[in-house]
C-alpha positions as CSV (number, residue, x, y, z in Angstrom):
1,X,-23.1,3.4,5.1
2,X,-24.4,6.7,4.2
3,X,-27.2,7.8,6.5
4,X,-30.2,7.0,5.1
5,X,-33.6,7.0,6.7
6,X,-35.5,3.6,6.7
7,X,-38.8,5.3,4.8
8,X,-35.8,5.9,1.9
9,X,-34.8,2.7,1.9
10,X,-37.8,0.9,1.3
11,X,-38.4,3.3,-1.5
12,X,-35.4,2.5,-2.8
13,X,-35.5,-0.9,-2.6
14,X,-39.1,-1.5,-3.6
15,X,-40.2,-3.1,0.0
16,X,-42.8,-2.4,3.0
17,X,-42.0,-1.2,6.1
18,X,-43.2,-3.4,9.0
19,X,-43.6,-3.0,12.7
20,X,-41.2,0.2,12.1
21,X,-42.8,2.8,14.8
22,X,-41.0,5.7,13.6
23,X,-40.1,5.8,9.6
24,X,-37.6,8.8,10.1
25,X,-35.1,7.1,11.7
26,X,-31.8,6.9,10.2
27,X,-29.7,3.7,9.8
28,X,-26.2,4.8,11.1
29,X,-24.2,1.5,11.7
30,X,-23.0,-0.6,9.2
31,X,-24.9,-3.3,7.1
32,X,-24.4,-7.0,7.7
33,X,-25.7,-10.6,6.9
34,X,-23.8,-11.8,9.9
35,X,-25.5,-11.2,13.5
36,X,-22.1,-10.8,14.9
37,X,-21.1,-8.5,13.2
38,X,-24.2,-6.0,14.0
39,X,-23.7,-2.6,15.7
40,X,-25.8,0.4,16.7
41,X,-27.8,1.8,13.9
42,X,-27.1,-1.7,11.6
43,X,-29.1,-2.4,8.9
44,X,-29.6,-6.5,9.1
45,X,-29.9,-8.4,5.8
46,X,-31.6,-11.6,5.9
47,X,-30.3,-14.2,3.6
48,X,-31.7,-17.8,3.8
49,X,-28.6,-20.3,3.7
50,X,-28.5,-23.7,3.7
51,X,-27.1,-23.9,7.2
52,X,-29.0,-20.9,9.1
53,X,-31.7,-18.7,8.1
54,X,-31.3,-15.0,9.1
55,X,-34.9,-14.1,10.0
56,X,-34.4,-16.4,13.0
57,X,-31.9,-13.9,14.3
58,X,-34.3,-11.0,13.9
59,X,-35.4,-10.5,17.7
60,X,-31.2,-10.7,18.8
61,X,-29.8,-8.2,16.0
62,X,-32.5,-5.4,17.3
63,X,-32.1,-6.2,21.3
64,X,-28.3,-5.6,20.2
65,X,-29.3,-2.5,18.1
66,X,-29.7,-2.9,14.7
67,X,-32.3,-0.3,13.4
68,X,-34.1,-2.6,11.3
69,X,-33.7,-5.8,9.1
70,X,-34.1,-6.4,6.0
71,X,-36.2,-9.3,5.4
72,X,-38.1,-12.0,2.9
73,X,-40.9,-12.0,5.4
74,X,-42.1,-10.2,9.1
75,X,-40.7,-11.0,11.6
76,X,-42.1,-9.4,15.0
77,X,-39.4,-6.5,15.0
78,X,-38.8,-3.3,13.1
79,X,-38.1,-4.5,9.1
80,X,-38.3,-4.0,6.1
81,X,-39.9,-6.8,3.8
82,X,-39.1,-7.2,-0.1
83,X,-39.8,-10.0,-2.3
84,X,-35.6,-11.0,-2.8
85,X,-33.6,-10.0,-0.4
86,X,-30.2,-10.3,-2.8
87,X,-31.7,-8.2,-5.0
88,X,-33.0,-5.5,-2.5
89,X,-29.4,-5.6,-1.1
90,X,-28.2,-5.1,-5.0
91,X,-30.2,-1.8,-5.5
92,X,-29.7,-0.4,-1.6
93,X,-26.2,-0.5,-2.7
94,X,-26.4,0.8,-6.5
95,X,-28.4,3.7,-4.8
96,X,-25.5,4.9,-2.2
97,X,-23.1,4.6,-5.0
98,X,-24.8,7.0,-7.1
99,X,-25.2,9.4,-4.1
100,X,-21.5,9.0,-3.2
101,X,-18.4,11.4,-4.6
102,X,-16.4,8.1,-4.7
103,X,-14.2,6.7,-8.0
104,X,-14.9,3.3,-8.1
105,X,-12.5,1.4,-9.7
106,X,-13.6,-2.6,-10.1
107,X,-10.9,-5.3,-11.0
108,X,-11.2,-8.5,-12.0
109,X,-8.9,-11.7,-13.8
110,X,-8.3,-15.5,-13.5
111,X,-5.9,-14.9,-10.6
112,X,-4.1,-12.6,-8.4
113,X,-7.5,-10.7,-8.3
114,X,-7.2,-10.1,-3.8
115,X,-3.3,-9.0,-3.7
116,X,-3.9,-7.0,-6.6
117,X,-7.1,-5.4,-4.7
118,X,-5.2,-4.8,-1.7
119,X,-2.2,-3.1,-3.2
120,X,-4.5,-0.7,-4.8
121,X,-5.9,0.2,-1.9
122,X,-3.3,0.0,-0.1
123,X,-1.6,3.0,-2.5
124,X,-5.1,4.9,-2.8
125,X,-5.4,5.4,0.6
126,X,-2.0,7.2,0.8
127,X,-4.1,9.9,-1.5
128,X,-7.9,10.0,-0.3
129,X,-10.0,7.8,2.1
130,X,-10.4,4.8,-0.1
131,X,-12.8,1.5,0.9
132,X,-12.5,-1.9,-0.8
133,X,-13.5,-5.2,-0.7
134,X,-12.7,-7.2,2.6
135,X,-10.9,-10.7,1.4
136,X,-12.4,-12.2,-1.3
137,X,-15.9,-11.1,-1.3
138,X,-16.4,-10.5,-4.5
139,X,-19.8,-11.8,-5.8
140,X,-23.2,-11.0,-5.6
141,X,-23.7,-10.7,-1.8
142,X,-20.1,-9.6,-0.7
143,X,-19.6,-7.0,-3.5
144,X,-22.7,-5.1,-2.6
145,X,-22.2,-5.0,1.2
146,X,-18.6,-3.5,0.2
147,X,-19.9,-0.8,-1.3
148,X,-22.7,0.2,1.4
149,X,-19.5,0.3,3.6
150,X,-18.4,3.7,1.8
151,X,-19.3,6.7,3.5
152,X,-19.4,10.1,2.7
153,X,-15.5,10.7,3.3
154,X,-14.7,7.4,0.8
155,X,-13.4,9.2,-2.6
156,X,-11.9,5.4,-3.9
157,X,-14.2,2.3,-3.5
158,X,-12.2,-0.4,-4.5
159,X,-13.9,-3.8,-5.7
160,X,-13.0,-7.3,-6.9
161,X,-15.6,-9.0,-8.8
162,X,-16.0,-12.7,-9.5
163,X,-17.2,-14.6,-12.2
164,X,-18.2,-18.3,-12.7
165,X,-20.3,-17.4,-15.9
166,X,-21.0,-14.9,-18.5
167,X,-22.8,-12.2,-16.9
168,X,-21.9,-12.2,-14.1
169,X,-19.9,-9.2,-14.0
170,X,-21.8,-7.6,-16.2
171,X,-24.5,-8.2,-13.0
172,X,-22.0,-7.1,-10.4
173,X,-21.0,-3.8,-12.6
174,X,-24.4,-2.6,-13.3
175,X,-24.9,-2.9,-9.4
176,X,-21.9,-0.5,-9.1
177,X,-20.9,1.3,-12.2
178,X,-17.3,1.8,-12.2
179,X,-15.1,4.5,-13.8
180,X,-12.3,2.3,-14.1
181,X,-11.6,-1.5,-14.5
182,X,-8.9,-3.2,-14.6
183,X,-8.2,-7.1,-16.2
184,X,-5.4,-8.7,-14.9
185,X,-5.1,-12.0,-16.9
186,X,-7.3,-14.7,-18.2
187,X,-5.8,-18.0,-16.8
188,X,-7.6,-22.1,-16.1
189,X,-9.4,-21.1,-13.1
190,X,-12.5,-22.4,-13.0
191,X,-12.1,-23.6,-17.0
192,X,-14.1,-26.6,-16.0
193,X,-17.4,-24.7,-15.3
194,X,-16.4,-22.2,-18.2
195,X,-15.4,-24.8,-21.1
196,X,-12.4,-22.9,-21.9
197,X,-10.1,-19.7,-21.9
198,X,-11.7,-17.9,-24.4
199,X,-15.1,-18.5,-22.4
200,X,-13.4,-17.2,-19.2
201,X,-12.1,-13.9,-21.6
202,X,-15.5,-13.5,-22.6
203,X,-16.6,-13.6,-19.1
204,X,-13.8,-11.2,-18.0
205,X,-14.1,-8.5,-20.7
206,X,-17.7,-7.7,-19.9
207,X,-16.1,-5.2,-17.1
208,X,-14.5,-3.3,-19.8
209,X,-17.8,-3.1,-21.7
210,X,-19.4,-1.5,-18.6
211,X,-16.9,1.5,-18.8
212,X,-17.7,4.8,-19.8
213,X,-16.3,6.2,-22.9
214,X,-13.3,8.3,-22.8
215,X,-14.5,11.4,-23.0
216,X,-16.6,10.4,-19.3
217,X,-13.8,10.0,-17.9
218,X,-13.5,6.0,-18.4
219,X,-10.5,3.8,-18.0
220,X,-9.5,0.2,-18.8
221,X,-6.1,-1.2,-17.5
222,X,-4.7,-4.3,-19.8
223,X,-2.6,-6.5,-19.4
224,X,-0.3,-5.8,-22.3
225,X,1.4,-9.3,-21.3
226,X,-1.9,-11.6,-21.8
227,X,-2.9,-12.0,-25.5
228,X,-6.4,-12.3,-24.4
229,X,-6.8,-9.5,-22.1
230,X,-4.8,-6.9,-24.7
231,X,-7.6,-7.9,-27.6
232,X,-10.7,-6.7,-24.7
233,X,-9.2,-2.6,-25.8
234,X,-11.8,-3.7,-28.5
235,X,-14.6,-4.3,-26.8
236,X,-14.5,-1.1,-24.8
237,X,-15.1,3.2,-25.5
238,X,-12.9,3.5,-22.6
239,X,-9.3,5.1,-22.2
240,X,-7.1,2.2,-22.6
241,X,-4.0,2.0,-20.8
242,X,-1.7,-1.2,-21.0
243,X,1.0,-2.6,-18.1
244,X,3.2,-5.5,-18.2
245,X,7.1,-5.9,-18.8
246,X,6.3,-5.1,-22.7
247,X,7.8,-2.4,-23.8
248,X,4.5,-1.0,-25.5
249,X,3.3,-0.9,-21.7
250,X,2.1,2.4,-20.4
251,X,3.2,1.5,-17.0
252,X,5.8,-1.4,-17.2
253,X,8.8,-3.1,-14.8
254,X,12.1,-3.0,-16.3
255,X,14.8,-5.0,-14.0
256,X,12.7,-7.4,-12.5
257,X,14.4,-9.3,-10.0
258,X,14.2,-11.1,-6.5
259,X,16.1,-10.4,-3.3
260,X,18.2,-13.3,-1.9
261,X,14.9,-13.4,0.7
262,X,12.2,-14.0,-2.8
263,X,10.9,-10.3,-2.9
264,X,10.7,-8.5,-6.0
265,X,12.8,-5.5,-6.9
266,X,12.5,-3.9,-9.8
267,X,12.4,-0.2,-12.1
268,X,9.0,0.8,-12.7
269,X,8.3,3.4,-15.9
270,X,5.1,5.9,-16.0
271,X,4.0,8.2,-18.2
272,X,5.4,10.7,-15.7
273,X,8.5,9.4,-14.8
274,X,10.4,6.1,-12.9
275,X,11.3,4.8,-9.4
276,X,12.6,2.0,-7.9
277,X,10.3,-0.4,-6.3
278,X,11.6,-3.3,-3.5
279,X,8.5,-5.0,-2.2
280,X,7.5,-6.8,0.8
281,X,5.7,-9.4,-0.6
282,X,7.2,-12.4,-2.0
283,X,7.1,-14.0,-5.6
284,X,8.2,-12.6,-8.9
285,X,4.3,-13.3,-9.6
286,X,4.0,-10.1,-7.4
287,X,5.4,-7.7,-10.2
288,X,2.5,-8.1,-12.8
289,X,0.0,-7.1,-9.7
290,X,2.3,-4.4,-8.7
291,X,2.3,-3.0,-12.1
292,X,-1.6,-3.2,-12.5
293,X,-2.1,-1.1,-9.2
294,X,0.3,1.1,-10.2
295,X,-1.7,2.0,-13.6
296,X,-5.1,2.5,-11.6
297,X,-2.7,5.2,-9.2
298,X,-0.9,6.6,-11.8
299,X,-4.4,7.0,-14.0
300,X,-5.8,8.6,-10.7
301,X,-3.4,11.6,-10.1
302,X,-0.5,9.9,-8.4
303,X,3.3,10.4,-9.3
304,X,5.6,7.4,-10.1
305,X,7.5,8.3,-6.7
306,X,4.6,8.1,-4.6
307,X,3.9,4.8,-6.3
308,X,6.9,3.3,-5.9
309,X,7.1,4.6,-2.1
310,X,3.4,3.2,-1.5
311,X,4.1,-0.2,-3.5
312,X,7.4,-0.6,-1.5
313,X,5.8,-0.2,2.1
314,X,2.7,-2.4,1.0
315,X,1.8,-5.8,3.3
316,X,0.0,-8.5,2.7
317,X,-4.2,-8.0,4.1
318,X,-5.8,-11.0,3.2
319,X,-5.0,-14.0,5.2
320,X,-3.3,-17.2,4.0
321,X,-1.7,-15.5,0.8
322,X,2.1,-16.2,0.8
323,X,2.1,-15.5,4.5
324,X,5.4,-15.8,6.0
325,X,6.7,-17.0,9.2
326,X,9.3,-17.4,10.7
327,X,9.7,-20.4,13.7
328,X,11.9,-19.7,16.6
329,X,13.8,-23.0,15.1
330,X,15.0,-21.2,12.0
331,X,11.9,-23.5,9.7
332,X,10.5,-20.4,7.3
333,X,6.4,-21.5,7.1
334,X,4.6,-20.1,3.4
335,X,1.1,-20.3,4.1
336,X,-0.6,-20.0,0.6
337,X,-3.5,-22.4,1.5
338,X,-6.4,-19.6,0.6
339,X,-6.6,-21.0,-2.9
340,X,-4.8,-22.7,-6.1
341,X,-5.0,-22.4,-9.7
342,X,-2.8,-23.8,-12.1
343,X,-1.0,-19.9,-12.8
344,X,-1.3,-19.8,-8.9
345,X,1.0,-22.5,-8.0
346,X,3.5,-21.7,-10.7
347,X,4.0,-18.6,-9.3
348,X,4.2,-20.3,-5.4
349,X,6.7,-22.4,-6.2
350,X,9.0,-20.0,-7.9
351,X,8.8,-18.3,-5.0
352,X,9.4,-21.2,-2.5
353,X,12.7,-21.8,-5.5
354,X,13.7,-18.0,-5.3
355,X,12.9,-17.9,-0.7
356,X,15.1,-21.3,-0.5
357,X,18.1,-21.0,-2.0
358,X,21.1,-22.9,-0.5
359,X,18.4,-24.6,2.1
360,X,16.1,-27.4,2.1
361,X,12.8,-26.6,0.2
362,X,9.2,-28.5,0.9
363,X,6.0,-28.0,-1.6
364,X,3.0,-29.1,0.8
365,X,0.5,-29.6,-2.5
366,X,-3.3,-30.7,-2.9
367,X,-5.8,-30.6,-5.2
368,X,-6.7,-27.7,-7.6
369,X,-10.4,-27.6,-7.8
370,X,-12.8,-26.5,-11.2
371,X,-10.3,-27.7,-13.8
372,X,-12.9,-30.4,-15.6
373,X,-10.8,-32.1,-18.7
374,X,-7.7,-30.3,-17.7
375,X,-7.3,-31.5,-14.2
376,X,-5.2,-34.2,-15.0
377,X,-2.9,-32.4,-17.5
378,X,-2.6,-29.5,-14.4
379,X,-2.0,-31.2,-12.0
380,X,0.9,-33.7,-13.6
381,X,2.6,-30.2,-14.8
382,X,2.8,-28.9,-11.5
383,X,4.6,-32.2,-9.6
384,X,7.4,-31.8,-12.9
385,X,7.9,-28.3,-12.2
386,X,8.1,-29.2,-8.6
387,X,11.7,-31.1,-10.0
388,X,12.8,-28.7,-12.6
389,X,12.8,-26.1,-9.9
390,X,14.9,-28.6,-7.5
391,X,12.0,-28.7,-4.7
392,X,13.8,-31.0,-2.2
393,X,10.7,-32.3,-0.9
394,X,6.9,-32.4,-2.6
395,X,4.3,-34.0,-0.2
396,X,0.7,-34.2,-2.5
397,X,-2.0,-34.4,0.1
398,X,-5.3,-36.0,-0.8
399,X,-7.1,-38.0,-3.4
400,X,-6.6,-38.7,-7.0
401,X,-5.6,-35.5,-7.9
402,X,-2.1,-35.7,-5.4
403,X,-1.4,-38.6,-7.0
404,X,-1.3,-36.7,-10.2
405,X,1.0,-34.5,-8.7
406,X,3.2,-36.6,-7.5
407,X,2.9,-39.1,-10.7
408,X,4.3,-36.0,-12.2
409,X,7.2,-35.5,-10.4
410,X,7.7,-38.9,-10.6
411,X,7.7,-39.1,-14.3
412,X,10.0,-36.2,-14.3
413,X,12.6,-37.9,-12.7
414,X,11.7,-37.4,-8.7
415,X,12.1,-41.1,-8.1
416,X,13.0,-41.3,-4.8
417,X,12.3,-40.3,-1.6
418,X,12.3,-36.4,-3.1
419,X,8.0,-37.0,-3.3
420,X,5.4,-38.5,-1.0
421,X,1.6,-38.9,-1.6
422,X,-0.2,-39.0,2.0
423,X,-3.9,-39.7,2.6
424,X,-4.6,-36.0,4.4
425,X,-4.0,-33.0,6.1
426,X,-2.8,-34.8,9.5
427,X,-0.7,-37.4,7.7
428,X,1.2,-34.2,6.1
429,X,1.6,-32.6,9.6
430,X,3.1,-35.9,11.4
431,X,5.7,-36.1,8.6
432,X,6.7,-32.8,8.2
433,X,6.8,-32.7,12.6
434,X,9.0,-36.0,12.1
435,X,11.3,-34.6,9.2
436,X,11.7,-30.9,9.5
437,X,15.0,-29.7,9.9
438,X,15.7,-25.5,11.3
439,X,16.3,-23.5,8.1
440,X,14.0,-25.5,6.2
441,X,11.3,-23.4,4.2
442,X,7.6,-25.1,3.8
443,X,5.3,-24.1,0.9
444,X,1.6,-25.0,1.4
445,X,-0.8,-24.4,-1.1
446,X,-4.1,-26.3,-2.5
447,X,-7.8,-24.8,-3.2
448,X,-9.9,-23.4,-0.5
449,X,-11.9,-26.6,-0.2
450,X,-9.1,-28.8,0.7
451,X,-8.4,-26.6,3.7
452,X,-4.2,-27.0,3.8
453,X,-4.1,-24.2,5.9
454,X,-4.5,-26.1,8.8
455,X,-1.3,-28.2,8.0
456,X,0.5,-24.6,7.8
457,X,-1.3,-23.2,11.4
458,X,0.0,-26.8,13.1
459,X,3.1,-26.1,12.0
460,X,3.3,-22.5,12.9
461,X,1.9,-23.3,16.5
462,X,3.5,-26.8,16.9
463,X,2.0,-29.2,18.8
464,X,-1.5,-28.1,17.3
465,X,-3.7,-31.5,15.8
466,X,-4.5,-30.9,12.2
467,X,-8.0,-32.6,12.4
């Protein structure tokens, strides 16, 4: 963060400082809700979970040297005391954003939102220091601590912002402002606690609301490919600039394809002039967030070669997102396990389709979470498109929702032994252990709270118990 000195920060965040002896002195090191994660000079925020309370680490973060904490209560060490410490956190941060020199460009959308977020920043940083948001940390808590990780070098702050209501990013961009926001689609995640799409565009479009107008500078990137995201030019003063494969895209692909290994190729257009594009990622699914960080760089200063050079040498940051790897046995392991949506899984098995041609494929599939009505519906049309892709093998994992999956690849013709429904995550393992063959590629995908990934890890490591 910024240096700031604790007096300031308790102005700033409305609280009173206790058991401070000196005032003046500056908080240096990073700010943190985890006490692992403190350093000299931390500031420590003290949340209240359900499983730990943070004011009981008060005595450990100072003795390690934190300068202060920022607390609900005293606590016996140098702090400073607010009423709520989530919203104290929320105006510590809008505060160093104002004082910072940074663009802050804020994305959001149904899905894609973290490999979108780390491509930008991946191709900002090529240009100016840039910060963004670590994983998925997108709400209330992670987005401010982001932000109080700028410093006074950072020129891009780069966050992703969740929403599982109206308001909520209308919350999270009020707490940092941003010059430009980007929508990337509106898709069924989460539609069960939304009610439906046009709910979750609502939702969505209240980034673009938060823009400045045009003449300030402000910039919305659309979709031009999503219906629903295109009408939100409506709803903002903003500059809007559209990407997509439509030709009435600002910044579009044009010969979209996939390498024999399931990376995307393709020609991408800007307003300045083409280049060629051959990604390291895998999925087609990649090209649409390719496109969208390329329309933040290009709207930023950046040239369509240093776009395509950036976009071409870009990895994967965030764990468990179609990471690949490869066994010593020739068996190619796609850990996707971070999270599923119904666009999510489409797009993860057209890769696994595109990554296994001429071998033997597997879909390792559980249960997509927050789909209320249209659970059923999304699940049964992800088991058929399991067959109409030719997955040799689909293994649902878990409850009633794997048998949906596999109830729909059964009732799209899969009615051998091409699908299996097994109980959990160590049933998958001691199947796969038993059938594998080398050259086989394994897909495994399902929502966070099912926790595949450790079906993926066992398999990486061999050997390793899934429980």
């Amino acid at each position: 963060m910024i240096a700031l000195s604790l007096a300031e920060i308790a102005e700033v965040v409305g609280g009173q400082t206790h058991d401070i002896p000196d005032p003046s002195v500056h908080v240096t090191g990073p700010v943190v809700r985890d006490s692992r994660e403190v350093r000299e000079g931390s500031l420590f925020v003290a949340f209240v979970g359900e499983r730990a309370d943070g004011h009981d680490y008060a005595q450990d973060v100072v003795k390690a040297g934190a300068a202060a904490v920022l607390a609900s209560r005293p606590v016996g060490v140098p702090a400073i005391v607010v009423e709520d410490v989530q919203t104290a956190l929320g105006a510590l941060a809008r505060h160093v954003v104002r004082r910072l020199g940074a663009t802050l460009v804020a994305l959001t959308g149904s899905a894609g939102k973290t490999s979108t977020k780390d491509l930008i920043a991946q191709v900002l940083r090529r240009k100016a220091p840039t910060v963004f948001t670590p994983g998925s940390l997108n709400n209330e808590i992670g987005l401010p601590l982001t932000a109080l990780s700028a410093t006074e070098e950072t020129r891009f702050l780069v966050l992703e912002m969740g929403a599982r209501g109206i308001g909520h990013i209308r919350y999270l961009a009020e707490l940092t402002p941003p010059r430009i926001g980007l929508v990337l689609n509106v898709g069924t995640a989460h539609i069960g606690e939304f009610g439906g799409r046009e709910q979750i565009a609502q939702a969505k479009g209240e980034l673009v609301e938060a823009l400045p107008a045009a003449a300030d500078g402000g910039a919305a990137i659309l979709n031009a490919d999503d219906p629903l995201v295109r009408a939100m030019a409506s709803r903002t003063k903003a500059k809007v600039v559209l990407f997509g494969e439509s030709a009435e895209a600002d910044v579009r692909a044009e010969n979209v394809r996939l390498t024999d290994s399931g990376q995307p190729a393709f020609r991408l257009h800007t307003p300045s002039g083409a280049s060629d594009v051959t990604m390291r990622l895998y999925g087609e699914h990649h090209v649409s967030n390719a496109l969208a960080a390329a329309a933040v760089a290009h709207e930023l200063g950046m040239s369509a070669e240093e776009i395509a050079l950036a976009l071409s040498e870009a990895g994967s940051l965030s764990r468990w997102r179609m990471e690949v790897t490869e066994r010593p046995d020739g068996v190619t392991i796609v850990n996707d396990a971070y999270n599923a949506n119904p666009e999510s899984m489409r797009a993860a098995l057209r890769a696994l389709a595109a990554m296994g041609k001429g071998r033997r494929t597997w879909a390792v599939l559980g249960k997509m979470a927050e789909l209320g009505d249209e659970a059923l519906a999304e699940h049964d049309a992800v088991g058929r498109l399991a067959v109409r892709l030719n997955v040799s093998k689909l293994v649902a994992v878990g409850g009633i929702e794997a048998s949906w999956l596999q109830l729909g690849a059964y009732n799209e013709g899969s009615w051998g032994e091409e699908s299996v429904h097994v109980s959990d995550a160590q049933a998958a393992v001691d199947l796969l252990r038993s059938e594998l063959r080398p050259g086989d590629v394994v897909l495994v995908k399902a929502s966070r709270s099912v926790g595949l990934e450790s079906v993926a890890q066992a398999l990486v490591e061999g050997g390793v118990d899934a429980r």
